[in-house]
N, C-alpha and C positions, 0 to 999 in steps of 0.2 A: 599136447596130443591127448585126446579122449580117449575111453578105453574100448569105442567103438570103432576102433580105425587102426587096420593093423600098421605097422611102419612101412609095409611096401603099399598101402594107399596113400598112405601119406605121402613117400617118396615122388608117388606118382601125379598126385597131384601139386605139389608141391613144382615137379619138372614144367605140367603142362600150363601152371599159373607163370614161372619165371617165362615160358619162351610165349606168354599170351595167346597160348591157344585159347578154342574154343571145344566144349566137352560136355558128355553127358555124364550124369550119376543118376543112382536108383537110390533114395535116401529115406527117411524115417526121420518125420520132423520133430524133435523131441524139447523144441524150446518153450515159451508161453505161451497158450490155445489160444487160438485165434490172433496171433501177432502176424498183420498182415493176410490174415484170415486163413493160415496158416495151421492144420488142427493136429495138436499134439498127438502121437502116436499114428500117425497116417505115412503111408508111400506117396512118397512123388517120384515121380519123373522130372528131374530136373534140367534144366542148360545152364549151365556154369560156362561163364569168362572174365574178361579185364576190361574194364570201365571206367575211364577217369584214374587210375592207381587202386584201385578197388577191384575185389573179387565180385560176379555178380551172380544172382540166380534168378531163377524166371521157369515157371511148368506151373502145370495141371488147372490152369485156370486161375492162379493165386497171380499177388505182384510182382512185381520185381523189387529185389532187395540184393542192399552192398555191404558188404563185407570188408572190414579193416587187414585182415588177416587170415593165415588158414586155418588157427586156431580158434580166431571169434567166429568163423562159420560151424566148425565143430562141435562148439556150445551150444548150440542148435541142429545140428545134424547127425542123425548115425548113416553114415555112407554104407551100403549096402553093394553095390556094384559100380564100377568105372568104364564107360564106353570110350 
């Protein structure tokens, strides 16, 4: 867990990845600029779900990208709000 994400996001997302929902976050892309054209230090609006065994995201006009873990998403995201 990153130090941008308190444990009850975590927990929360954590529930809504196990039962494969599908969910919004307000995040703060804090990975590589321009990774997936993706620009460090920006808001998005995101759609988070489950794709193949993979977590997915997809907003604001960027691509779509998968996630191994809730943790390899974290290394890239400060979650800011959980819809």
């Amino acid at each position: 867990m990153n130090s941008f994400v308190t444990t009850d996001q975590f927990n929360s997302i954590e529930r809504k990845i196990k039962k494969k929902e599908n969910f919004n976050v307000n995040a703060v892309f804090i990975g590589t600029n321009n990774s997936l054209e993706y620009k460090t230090g920006k808001k998005y609006n995101l759609k988070v779900g489950y794709h193949n065994e993979h977590i997915s995201i997809e907003g604001n006009n960027a691509k779509f990208c998968l996630y191994s873990s809730i943790e390899s998403l974290l290394k890239n995201w400060n979650i800011k709000t959980i819809e």
